[in-house]
C-alpha positions in Angstrom: -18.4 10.0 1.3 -17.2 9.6 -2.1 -20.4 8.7 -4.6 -17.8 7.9 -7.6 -17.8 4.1 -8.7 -14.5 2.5 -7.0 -11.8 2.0 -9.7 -10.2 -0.7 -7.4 -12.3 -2.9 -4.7 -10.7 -4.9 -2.5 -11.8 -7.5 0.0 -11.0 -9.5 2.4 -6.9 -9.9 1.3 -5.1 -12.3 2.8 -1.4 -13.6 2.2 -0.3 -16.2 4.2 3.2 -17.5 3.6 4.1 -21.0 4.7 6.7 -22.0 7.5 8.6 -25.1 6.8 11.1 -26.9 8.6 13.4 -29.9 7.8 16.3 -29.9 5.9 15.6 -32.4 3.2 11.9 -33.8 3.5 10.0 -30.5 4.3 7.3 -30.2 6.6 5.1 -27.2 6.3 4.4 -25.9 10.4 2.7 -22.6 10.2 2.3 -19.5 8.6 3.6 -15.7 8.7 0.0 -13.9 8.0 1.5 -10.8 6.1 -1.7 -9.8 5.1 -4.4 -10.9 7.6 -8.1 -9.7 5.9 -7.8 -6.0 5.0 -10.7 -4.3 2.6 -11.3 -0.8 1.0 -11.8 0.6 -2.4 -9.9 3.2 -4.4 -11.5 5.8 -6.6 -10.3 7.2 -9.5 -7.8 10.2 -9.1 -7.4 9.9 -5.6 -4.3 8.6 -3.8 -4.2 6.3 -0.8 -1.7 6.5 1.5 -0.7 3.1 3.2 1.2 3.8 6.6 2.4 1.6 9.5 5.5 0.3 10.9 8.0 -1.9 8.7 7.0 -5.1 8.5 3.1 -4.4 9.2 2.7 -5.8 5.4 2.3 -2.7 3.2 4.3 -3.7 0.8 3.3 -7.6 0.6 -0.1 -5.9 -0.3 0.1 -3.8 -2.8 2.3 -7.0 -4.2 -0.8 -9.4 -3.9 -2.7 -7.0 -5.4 -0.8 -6.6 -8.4 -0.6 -10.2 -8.3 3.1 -10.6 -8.4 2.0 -12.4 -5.3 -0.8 -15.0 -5.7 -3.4 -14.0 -2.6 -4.2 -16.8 -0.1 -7.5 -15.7 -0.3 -10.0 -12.6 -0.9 -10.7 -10.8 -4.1 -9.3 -7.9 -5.9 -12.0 -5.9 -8.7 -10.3 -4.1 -11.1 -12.2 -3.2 -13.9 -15.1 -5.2 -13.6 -12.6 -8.5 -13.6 -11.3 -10.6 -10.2 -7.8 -10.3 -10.6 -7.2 -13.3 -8.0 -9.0 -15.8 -10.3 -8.2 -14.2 -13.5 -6.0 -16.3 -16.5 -2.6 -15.5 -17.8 -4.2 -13.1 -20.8 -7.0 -11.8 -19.0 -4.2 -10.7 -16.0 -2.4 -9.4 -18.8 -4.7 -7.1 -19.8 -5.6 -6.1 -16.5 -1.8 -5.2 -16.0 -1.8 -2.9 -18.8 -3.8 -0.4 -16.8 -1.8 -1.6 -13.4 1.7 -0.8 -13.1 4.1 -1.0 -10.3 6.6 1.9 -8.9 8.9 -0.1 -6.7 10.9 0.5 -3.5 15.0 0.2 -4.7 15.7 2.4 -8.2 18.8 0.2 -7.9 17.2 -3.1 -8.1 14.3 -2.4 -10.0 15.8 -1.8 -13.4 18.1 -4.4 -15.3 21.5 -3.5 -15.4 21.8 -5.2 -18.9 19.5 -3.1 -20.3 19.7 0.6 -21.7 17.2 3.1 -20.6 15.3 2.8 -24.1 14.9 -0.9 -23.5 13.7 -0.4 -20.3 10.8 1.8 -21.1 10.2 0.3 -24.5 10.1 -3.2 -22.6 6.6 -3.3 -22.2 5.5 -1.1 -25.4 7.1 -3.8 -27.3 5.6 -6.9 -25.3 2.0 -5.4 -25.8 2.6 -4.2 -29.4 3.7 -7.3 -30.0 0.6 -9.3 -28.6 -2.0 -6.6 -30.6 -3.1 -5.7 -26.9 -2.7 -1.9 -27.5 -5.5 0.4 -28.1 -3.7 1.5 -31.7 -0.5 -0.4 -33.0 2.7 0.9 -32.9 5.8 1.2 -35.2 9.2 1.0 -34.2 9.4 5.0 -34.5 6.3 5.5 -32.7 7.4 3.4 -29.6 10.8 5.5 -30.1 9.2 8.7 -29.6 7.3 7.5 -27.2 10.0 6.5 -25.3 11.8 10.2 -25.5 8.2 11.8 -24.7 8.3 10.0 -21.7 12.0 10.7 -20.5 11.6 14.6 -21.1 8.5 14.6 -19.0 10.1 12.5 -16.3 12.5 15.2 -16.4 15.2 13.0 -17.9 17.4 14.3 -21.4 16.1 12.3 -24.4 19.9 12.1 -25.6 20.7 9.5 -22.3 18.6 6.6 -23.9 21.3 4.6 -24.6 22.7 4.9 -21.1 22.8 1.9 -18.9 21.6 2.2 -15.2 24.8 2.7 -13.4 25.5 5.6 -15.1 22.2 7.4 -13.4 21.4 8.6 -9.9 19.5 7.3 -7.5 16.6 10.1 -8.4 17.2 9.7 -12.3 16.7 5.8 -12.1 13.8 6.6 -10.1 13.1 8.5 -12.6 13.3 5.3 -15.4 11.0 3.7 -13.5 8.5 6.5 -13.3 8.8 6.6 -17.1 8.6 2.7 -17.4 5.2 2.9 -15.2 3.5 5.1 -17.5 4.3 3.6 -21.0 0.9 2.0 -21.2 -1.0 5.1 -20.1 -2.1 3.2 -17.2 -5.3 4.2 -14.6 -3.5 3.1 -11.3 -0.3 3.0 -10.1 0.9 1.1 -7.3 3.9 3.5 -5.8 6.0 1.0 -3.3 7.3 3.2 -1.0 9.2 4.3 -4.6 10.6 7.7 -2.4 12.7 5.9 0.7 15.3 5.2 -0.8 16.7 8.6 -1.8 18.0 11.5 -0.4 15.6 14.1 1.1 16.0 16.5 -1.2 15.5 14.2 -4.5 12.0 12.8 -2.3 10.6 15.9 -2.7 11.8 16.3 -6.6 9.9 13.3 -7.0 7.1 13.3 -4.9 6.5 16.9 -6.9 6.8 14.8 -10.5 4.0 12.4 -9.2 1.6 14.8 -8.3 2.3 16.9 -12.2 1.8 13.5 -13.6 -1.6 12.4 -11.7 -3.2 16.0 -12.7 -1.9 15.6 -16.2 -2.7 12.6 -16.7 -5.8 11.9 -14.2 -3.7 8.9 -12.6 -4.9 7.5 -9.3 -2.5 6.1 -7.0 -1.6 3.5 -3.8 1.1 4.9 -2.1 3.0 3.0 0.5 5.3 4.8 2.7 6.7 4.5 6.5 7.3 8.2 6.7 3.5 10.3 7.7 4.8 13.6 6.7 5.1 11.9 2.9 2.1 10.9 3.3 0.6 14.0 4.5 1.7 15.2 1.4 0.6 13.5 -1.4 -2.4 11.8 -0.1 -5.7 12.0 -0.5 -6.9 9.5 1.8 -5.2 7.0 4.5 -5.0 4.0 5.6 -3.0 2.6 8.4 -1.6 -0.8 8.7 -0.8 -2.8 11.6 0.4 -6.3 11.6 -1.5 -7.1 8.6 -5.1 -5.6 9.3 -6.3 -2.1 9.0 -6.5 -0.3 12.3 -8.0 3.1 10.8 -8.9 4.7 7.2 -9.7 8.7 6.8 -9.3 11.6 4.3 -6.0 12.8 5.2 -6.6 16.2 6.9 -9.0 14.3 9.2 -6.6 11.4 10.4 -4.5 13.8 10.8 -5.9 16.6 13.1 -8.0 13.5 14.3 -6.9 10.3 14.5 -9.2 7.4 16.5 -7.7 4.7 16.9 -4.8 4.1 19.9 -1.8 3.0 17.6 -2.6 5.7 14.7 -2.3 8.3 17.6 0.8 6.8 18.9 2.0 7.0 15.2 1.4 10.1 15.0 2.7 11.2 18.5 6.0 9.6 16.8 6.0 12.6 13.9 8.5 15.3 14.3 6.7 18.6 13.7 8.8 21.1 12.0 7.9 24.3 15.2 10.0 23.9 18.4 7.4 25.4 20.7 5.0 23.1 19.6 7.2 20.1 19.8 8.7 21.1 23.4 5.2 21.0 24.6 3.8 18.0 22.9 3.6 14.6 24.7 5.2 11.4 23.4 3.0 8.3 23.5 5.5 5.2 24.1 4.1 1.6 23.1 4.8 -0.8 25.9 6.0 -4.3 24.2 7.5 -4.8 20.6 5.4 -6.1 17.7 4.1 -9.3 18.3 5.2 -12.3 15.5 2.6 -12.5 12.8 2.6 -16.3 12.6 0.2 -16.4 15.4 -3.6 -16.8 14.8 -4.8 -13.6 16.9 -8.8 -14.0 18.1 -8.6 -10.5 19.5 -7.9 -6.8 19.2 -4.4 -7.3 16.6 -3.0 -4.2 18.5 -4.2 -5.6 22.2 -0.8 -6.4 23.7 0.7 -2.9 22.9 -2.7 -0.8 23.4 -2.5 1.7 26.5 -6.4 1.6 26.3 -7.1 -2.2 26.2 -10.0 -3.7 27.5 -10.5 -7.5 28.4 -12.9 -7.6 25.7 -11.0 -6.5 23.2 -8.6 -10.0 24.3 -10.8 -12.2 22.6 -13.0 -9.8 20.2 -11.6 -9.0 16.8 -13.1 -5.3 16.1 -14.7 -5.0 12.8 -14.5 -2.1 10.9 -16.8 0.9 12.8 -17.9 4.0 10.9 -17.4 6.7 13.0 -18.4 9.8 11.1 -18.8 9.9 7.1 -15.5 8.5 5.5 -13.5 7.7 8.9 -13.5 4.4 9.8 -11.9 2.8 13.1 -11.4 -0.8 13.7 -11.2 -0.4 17.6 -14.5 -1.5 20.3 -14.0 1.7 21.6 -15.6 3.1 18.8 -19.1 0.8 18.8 -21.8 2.5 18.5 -24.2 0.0 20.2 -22.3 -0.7 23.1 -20.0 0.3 26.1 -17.3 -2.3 26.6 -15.4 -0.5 29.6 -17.2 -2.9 32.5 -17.3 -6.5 30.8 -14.6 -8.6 32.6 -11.9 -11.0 31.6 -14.4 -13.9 32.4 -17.4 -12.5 30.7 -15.6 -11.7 27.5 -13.9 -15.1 27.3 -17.2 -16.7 27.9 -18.8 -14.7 25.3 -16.1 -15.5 22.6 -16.3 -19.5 23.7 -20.1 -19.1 22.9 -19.9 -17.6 19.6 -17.3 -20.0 18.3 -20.3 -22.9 19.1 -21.5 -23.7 15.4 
């Protein structure tokens, strides 16, 4: 159990994005729930791993809690301040010591631009607004700007390159450099390795580490691939449809995991010895991943779940802790109660009861 004071607290996220239909006169008929209720905290110098399937909502996250998406509801501590109810300067402020490593190195970065402009971009904007701890001159911010290309692992003499003429790792790369301008405490890394080849992920998964013991950064990093997140993560949490199904330190998810879809996630994982993976058992999900612009009033991962119960139909699990710093949102896992002989009826009839106000 980590006794540090959470950098980051986060609770009860939601992001529901509206369904409308009509061609001219619009008529709002649902929503897709991209983010369904998820809460946990970061501490400073770790890194979270977010894993699940695409389209569980990892990266509309880490996007509402930047704000570049405004949350439906929930809150978001950073600093002592809500981020969902902060104003424009105070959100400024905040984003000085948040920045973003996003998913494309292609679309990230603004073809228009050379790379000095790119990482100067937001030197300038705060220097300009007096919101930097010590004011800058233009030849401060332009040695900054080489500082920061030579320990991304860029050559100072490229700044006035334009994007094209870069790699898919070098732009990377940029945006690394870009993130760390404003010497911020967290970074939010959006899956910022799946886009390149193998060989350049582990280039820059190596960079990210260097940089967060230098610099003592802590870090949310989304991914879809476990053995990147076995890698660089501290702890992990693992996503599904929108909710959090399990969150552990690393080595214990994974020589342990709890909860049904984390091990079938797992089961899913190549492992690099072909006696052990001749031997090993593949555990297939039944069904495809149900729509998330459904209301659920049950288990999220009940129609896939080879361990379902007809309580878990109508019950949505809370969050159980199942040993110090592993928790599993799954009724197996209650403490206070065996849920194996409750039928269909009974659980129905419970759920029908508690929804009485």
């Amino acid at each position: 159990m980590n006794k540090q004071k959470p950098l980051l607290e986060v609770r009860d996220l939601k992001q529901h994005f509206p369904i409308t239909s009509g061609a001219i006169l619009q008529k709002q008929v649902g929503f897709i729930r991209a983010v369904d209720g998820i809460s946990f905290d970061v501490y400073p110098g770790e890194t979270l791993g977010i894993v699940g399937e695409s389209g569980c909502g990892k990266s509309t996250a880490v996007r509402s809690i930047s704000q570049l998406h405004k949350p439906t509801s929930g809150s978001v501590l950073f600093g002592g301040v809500d981020l969902v109810t902060a104003d424009k300067e105070t959100m400024l402020k905040a984003r000085r010591e948040m920045q973003m490593i996003f998913q494309d190195p292609y679309a990230s970065l603004d073809p228009r631009m050379t790379v000095r402009s790119i990482i100067a971009e937001p030197l300038v904007i705060y220097n300009r607004r007096g919101l930097l701890e010590k004011p800058m001159s233009n030849i401060e911010i332009e040695h900054r700007v080489e500082d920061l290309m030579e320990r991304v692992g860029l050559n100072k003499l490229f700044k006035n390159r334009y994007p094209h003429e870069f790699s898919g790792g070098q732009r990377q790369r940029i945006g690394i450099a870009r993130a760390l301008a404003l010497n911020p405490k967290i970074i939010l890394a959006d899956e910022p390795v799946s886009a390149l080849d193998v060989s350049i992920q582990s280039q820059i998964l190596n960079l990210l580490s260097d940089l967060q013991k230098e610099f003592g950064l802590t870090y949310i990093f989304i991914a879809h691939d476990l053995a990147v997140i076995q890698h660089i993560s501290t702890r992990v949490a693992v996503m599904y449809l929108g909710k959090f199904v399990e969150i552990s330190d690393a080595v214990r998810l994974y020589d342990n995991p709890l909860h049904p879809y984390t091990t079938a996630l797992l089961s899913a994982a190549p492992i690099p010895d072909p006696a052990i993976e001749k031997g090993r058992q593949r555990i297939i999900l039944s069904g495809d991943v149900p729509s998330p612009d459904k209301e659920r009033f049950g288990c999220y991962f009940y129609d896939r779940c080879p361990k379902r119960m007809p309580w878990c139909s109508c019950h949505i699990p809370p969050m159980f802790d199942h040993e110090p710093g592993h928790q599993v949102a799954c009724w197996l896992y209650d403490p206070e109660r065996d849920y194996h002989a409750v039928t269909m009826e009974e659980a129905v009839r419970d759920s029908a009861s508690s929804q009485v106000v």
